[in-house]
Each structure stands twice: as structure tokens, then as C-alpha cells.
N, C-alpha and C positions, 0 to 999 in steps of 0.2 A: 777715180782710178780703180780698174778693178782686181783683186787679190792675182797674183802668181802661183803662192804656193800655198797648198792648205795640210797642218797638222793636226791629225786627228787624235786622240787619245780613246780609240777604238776601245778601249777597256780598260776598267781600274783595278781589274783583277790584276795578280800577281805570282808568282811558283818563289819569288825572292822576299823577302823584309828590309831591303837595304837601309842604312839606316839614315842616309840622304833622302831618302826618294822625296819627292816634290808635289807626287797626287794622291799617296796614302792616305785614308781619311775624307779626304775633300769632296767626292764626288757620291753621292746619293740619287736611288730613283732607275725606273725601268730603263736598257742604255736601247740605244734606235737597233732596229729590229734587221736581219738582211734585204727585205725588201726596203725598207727604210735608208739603210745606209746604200744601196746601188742608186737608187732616187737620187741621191745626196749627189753621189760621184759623177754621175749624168749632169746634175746640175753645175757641179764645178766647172764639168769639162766645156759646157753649154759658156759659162760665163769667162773662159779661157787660163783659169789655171792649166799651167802645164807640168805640173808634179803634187803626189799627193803620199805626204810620209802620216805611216800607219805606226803609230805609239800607244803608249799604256802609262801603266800598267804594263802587263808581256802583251804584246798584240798576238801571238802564237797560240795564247789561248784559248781565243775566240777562233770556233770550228769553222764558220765562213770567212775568214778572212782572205782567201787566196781566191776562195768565187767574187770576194770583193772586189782585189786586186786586180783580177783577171779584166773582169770590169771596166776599172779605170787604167786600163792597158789596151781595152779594145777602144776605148775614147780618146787615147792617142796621149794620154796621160804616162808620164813616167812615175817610178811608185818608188817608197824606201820601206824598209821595217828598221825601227831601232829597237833591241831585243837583248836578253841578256845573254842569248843562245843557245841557254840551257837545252830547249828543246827540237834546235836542232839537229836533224839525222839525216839519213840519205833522204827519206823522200822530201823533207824541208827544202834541205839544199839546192834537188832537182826541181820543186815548185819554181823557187826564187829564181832560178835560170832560165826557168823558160818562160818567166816575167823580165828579165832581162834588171830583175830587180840588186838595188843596190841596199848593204845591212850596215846598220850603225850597232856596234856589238859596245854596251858600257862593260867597263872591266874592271877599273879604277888601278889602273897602275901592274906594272910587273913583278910586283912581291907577293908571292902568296898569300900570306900568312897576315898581309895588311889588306887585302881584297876581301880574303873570308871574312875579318873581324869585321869588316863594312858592310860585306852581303849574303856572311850565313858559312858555316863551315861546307866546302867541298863545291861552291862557287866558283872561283880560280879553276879549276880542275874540267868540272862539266861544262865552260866554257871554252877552256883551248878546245876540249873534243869538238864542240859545236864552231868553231873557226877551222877546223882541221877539215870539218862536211864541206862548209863555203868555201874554200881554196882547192878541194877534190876535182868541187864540180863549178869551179872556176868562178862563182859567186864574188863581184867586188865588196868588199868591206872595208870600213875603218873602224877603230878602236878608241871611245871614248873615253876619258877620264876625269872625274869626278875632283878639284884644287880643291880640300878641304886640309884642317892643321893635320891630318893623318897622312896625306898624301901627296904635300907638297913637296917634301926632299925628291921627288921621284920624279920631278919631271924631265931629267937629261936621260933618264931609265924607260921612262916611257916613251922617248922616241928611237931609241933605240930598239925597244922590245916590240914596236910595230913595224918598224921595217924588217925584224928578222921574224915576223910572223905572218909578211908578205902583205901588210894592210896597205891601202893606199895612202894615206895618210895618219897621221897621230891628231888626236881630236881632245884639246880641252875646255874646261868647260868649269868655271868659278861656282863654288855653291850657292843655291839659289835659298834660304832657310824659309821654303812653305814646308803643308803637308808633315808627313814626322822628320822631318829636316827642322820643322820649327820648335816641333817638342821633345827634340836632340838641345834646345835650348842654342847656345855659342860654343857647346863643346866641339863639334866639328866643323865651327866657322874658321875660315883660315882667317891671318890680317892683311892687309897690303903688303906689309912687307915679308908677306910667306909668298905673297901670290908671285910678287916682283920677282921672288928668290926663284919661283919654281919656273918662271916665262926667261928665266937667266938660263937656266937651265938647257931649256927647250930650245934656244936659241943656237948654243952653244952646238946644241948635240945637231939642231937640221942643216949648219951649217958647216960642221964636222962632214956630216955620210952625204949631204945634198938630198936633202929629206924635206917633206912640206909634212906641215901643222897649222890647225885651225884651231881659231879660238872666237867659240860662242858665250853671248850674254856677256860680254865685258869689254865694250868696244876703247875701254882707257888702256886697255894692252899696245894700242897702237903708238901708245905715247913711250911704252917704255921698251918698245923692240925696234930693232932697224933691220932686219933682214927681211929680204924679200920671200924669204921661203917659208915664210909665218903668215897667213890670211885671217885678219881680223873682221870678222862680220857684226856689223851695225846693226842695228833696231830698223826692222825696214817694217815699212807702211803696208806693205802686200800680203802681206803673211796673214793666213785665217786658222786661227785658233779653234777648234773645236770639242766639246768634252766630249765623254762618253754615251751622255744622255742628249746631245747635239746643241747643243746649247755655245752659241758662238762667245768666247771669250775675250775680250782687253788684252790678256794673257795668260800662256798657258798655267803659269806661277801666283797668279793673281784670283780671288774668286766675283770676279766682275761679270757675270752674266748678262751680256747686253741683248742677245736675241736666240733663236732658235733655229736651228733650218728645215724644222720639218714646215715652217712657214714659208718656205723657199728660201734654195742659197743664195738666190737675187735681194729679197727684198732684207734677208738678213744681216747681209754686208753692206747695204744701207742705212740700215739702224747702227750698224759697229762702228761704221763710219761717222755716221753722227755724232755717238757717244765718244770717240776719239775724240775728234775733235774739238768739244766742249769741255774733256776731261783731259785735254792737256793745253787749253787755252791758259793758264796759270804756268805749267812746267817751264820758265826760264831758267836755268840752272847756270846757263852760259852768258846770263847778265851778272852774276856777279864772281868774285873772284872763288877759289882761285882759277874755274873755269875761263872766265871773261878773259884772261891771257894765258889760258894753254892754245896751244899750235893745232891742237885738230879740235879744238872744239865744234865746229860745224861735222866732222864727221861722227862725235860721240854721244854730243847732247846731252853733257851729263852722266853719260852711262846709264846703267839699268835702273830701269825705273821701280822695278818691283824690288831690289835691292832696298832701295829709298824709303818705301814706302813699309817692309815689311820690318829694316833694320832703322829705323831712324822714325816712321810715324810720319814720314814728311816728303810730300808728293815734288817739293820743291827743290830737295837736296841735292847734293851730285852721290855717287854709288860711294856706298861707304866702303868699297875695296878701293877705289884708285888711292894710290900712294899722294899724287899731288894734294888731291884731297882734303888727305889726313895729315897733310905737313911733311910728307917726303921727300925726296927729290924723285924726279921723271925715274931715274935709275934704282927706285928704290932704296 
């Protein structure tokens, strides 16, 4: 089965320090060159992915990224940037439109003064500017946010502060502790029962204003929300990981280097496929309790694996955020 969607990490560079970030550190080594990376994107489009989101690092700050784009838009390819927006202005904004492209802006919540201490004083600030270019020149966005113990009281805040910032949806997103997230140590790990607190939240609030929210890398959310206006996405098999140096990933948050594409993106999602599946022939997480009798376990599988693997040492565990888990109830 061949990949859908493929995420690049187009650059480990950064204009931010945040103090979650997930690929600070990690990524070492000459990153694939513009003739390289349009090869790459011909190649996806060849092998039928049909969306290609451009991440970092900032992807902004890589100077061909928009010849990239452009690219993978004449191959019929839809594109994203997830960005901090800092460096968006009018000419950004106008690129992004006339890629028909869609922006994931990370924000971490609508309190100032708790976004800076996350990602650098005057953060908060040069990013409304840069959501104020995308909504100008009619650029779709969402606004991510970062469940760590600094920013879980805020999740009924933060969907509120995206619909009045015209975003299309409100995007959350559990801490993932790689990269300087991991040598943040647990101080801005949230627990279960922050995460539960702050999806209480979110619930409360999309179904207050009739608002949608998404929530990536934690597919046990599904166990503790009932509203239909909350979309939990799963760990799906199509997804192609790739760093900066091309180098095809396990996952983005993991540093499993299974292949490369300058060897072709054919025969490299062959090798990842491989390695999948040998490297989670062992993962049952949902034969034993308290998985074995939660109600979606087929849709969750445990949860995040990199979770598992980076909090716990243990490729076989369930994600050490769900509350069932850790001895909760479903409701936190």
C-alpha cells in the first residue's frame, strides 16, 4: 500500500527555541539540495501521494521552498506549511495563495505571556501579525497547540481564540518528549489527567460556538470525548516521514532511519515498509488489559508509540498519557 501523505521536515533550522520542539538537536548532516528535493516530490507525486506538508524546523526558511511547492502543485499535489509565522508578510502570504496552500500556525494557546515563556519573548505578538497576512490574503489556516503542564488549563481558551481569529479549526496536539522536549526532562510533560482536563475543555467550548477540533498523536482522546465536532486522527500506515537530510523515518519523533530517497521514493517506502512491519510485529498493546477491554481499541492501538517507547523504554506499552492506562476513568 503505497504512502498518501508525505511530511517533510524540510529544515531543522529555526528563527524560534521553543522549548517543546521535537527536532532540535536530532537532525545532523548536508539536508537534500533543491534539485534533490523537486526529484523527491516528482517522485511522490509519480508514486500517488496526494498532499505534501512542508515542516521543520521553520520551512520559511529555506529560500526555495515555494519553487518547491510550486512543484508539488504542478504535480497535482496539494501542499501545507506548518510554521510559526513569524515570517510571514505580504509577499508569504501572496506565495501561499497562489499555491492554494493551507498553514498550520503552532501558537501554543491564547495567553501571551504563556506562549512566550514556551517560545521566546515577542512570539505571541509576531505571530498574530503573521495570521493577520494569511486571513488578508485569504490563506486557510489552523492554529496548533502544544497539551503540555504549562498549557493545559487553556484548552476551552484555545478554541475559542481560534474561531475568533478566523482559523478553521483549533488543532491539539499532546507533548511528544523528543528533541529538547526530552532535555525539558517531565517538567513540561502534562499527565493524563491534565490532558483529560484540557480535552474537557475543548469539548465543552466546540460544542458551545459549534466549532471543530483536531487532535493529533493521541488517538486515546477518542475514548474520552463524545462530540462529534472533535476529529481524532489515528496512526495511519500511509504517512511518509522524512527528515531534512531525506532520510525516510519510523517517525517523525523517533530517530529510526530506515532508508533514504535519494535512493528513490519507490524503493524507499519499501525498505519503511519493511521495517514497519518487523518493528511492530511484537507491538500488541491491545492483548492485554487495560487496552484488551477499551471500546476503540482497534481504532487506537495502544496510542502513540513514540510515547511508549521514549516515556516508558517500552515498545509494548499503551501511551503513557491515556488516563485508562494509568488507572483513570475514560472521563478522566
Amino acid at each position: 500500500m503505497w504512502p498518501t501523505l508525505a511530511i517533510w521536515l524540510c529544515t531543522s533550522r529555526c528563527n524560534l527555541a521553543c522549548r517543546h520542539c521535537y527536532v532540535a538537536g536530532r537532525f545532523k548532516g548536508a539536508e537534500l539540495t533543491t534539485e534533490e528535493a523537486l526529484k523527491m516530490v516528482d517522485e511522490l507525486a509519480d508514486l500517488g501521494v496526494v498532499h505534501v506538508s512542508f515542516t521543520g524546523g521553520e520551512p520559511l526558511l529555506r529560500p526555495d521552498i515555494f519553487e518547491i511547492a510550486k512543484r508539488a502543485v504542478q504535480d497535482g499535489l496539494k501542499v501545507s506549511f506548518t510554521t510559526n509565522a513569524i515570517l510571514i508578510d505580504e509577499r508569504v502570504a501572496k506565495a501561499m495563495r497562489s499555491l492554494d496552500a493551507f498553514a498550520f500556525v503552532g501558537l501554543d494557546g491564547p495567553d501571551r505571556e504563556v506562549c512566550d515563556a514556551i517560545r521566546g519573548p515577542g512570539a505571541w505578538r509576531r505571530a498574530i501579525k503573521g495570521l493577520s497576512e494569511l486571513r488578508s490574503y485569504g490563506v486557510e489556516f489552523s492554529v496548533i497547540m502544544t497539551i503540555s503542564s504549562m498549557t493545559y488549563k487553556l484548552g476551552r481558551k484555545h478554541v475559542l481564540f481560534c474561531e475568533a481569529l478566523g482559523a478553521s479549526e483549533a488543532v491539539l496536539l499532546p507533548l511528544i518528549p523528543a528533541g529538547r522536549a526530552a532535555r525539558e526532562g517531565r517538567a513540561l510533560m502534562p499527565n493524563p489527567g491534565q490532558v483529560a482536563e484540557c480535552m474537557s475543555g475543548v469539548e465543552e467550548a466546540v460544542e458551545e460556538i459549534g466549532y471543530r477540533a483536531c487532535v493529533w498523536c493521541a488517538p486515546f482522546v477518542a475514548d474520552l470525548v463524545k462530540s462529534k465536532r472533535i476529529y481524532v486522527f489515528g496512526c495511519s500506515d500511509r504517512v511518509m516521514d522524512i527528515s531534512p537530510q531525506g532520510d525516510v523515518l519510523f517517525c517523525d519523533t523517533l530517530d529510526f532511519r530506515v532508508a533514504n530517497v535519494r535512493e528513490g521514493v519507490e524503493e524507499a517506502w519499501r525498505k519503511y515498509e519493511a521495517f514497519r512491519d518487523q518493528f511492530l510485529a511484537n507491538r500488541r498493546p491491545d492483548e492485554m488489559e487495560p487496552c484488551r477491554s477499551c471500546p476503540i481499541r482497534d481504532f487506537c492501538q495502544g496510542g502513540c508509540l513514540a510515547r511508549a517507547i521514549l516515556l516508558e523504554g517500552d515498545l509494548r506499552a499503551p501511551d503513557p498519557l491515556c488516563p485508562r492506562a494509568s488507572g483513570l476513568s475514560a472521563g478522566g
